[in-house]
N, C-alpha and C positions, 0 to 999 in steps of 0.2 A: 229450231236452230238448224242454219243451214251448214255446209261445209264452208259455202262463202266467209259467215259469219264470224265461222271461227279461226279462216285464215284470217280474216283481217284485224280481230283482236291478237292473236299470235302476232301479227307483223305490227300492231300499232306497239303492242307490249314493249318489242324487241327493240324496235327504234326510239323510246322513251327511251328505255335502259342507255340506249347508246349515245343517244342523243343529252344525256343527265351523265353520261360518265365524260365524255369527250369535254362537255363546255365545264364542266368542275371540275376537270383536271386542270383544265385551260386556264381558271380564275384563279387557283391554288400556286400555278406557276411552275409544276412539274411535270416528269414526265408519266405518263401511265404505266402503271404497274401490271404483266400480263396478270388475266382472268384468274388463270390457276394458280397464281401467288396471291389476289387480294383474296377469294375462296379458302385459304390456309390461314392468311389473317382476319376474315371474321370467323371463321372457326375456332381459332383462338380469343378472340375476342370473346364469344359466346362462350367459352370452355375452357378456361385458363388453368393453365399445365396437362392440357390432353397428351401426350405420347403419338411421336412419330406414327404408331401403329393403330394406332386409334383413329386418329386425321383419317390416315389412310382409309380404315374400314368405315368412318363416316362421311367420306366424300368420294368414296369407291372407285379409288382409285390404287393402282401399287404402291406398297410404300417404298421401294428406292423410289419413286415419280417422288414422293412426296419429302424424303431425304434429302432429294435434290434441291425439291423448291423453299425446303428449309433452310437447306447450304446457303442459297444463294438469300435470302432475308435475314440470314443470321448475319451472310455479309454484308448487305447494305444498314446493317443495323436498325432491322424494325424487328427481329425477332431475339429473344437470348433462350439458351439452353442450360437447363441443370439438371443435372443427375439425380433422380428418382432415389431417395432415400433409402424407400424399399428395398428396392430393384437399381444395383448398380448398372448395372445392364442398359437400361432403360433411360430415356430423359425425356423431362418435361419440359414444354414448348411456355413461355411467357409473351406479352408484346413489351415493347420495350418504351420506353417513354416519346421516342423519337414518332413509333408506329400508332401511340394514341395521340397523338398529337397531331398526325396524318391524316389519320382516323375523324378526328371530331374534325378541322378544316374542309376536309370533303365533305361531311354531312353537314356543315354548315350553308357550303358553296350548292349543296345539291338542293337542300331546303330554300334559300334565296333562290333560286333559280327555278322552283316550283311555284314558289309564290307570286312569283313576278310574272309566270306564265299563265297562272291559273288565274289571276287577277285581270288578264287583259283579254279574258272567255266571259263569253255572256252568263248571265249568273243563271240558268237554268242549265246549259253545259258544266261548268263549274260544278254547282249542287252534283250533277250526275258523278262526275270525274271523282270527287270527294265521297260520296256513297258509296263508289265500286271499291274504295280503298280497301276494306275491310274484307270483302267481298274474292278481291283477287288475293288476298294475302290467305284467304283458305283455302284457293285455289291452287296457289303453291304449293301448298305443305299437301295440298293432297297427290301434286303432281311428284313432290320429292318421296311418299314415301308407296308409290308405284314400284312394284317388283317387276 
């Protein structure tokens, strides 16, 4: 493994990523939401009624950052807020039916748009691209839970 190598998987990675968020927002017909708001909504997504302060400590970042980017989804209405039972104090983050609805139309658009690209790869490229799937997805979570 060279250093070549691994810049150029990092750069291929990066520009999938962008490259699948740009055209599926584009087919969905909105506008894109920043990075560090859809990050708080699949957080929620994955964790339904996490705590402002929790988000926070799980995507380590501060929580007024993260107060903020609640404000603002709670004002576009993909996020709602309720008071932690427990803990008045405290509230729990929901997605709102607006934001699942968001939610599946983008993974819809992003799945069509995978398939359609990985269909028009010769089928031994293909095979490969479909292989590493599994493969880079361990490699996130190992790179997420890097100190």
């Amino acid at each position: 493994m060279t250093d070549e190598m691994v810049d150029r998987l990092g750069g291929a990675v990066g520009e999938l990523h962008r490259a699948l968020r740009r055209r599926a927002v584009q087919r969905a017909g909105r506008v894109a939401l920043p990075d560090a708001q859809v990050e708080v909504l699949r957080l929620v997504q994955r964790q339904p009624g996490v705590s402002v302060r929790e988000a926070a400590e799980r995507l380590g970042t501060a929580p007024n950052t993260v107060s903020t980017l609640v404000g603002e989804l709670t004002g576009a209405g993909l996020l709602h807020r309720e008071r932690d039972p427990a803990d008045r104090r405290s509230v729990r983050l929901e997605l709102t039916d607006a934001a699942r609805e968001r939610i599946a139309a983008y993974g819809l658009h992003r799945r069509e748009l995978l398939a359609a690209a990985l269909s028009e790869l010769d089928e031994s490229d293909r095979a490969a691209v479909l292989a590493a799937g599994s493969a880079l997805g361990r490699l996130a979570d190992r790179i997420a839970s890097q100190h």
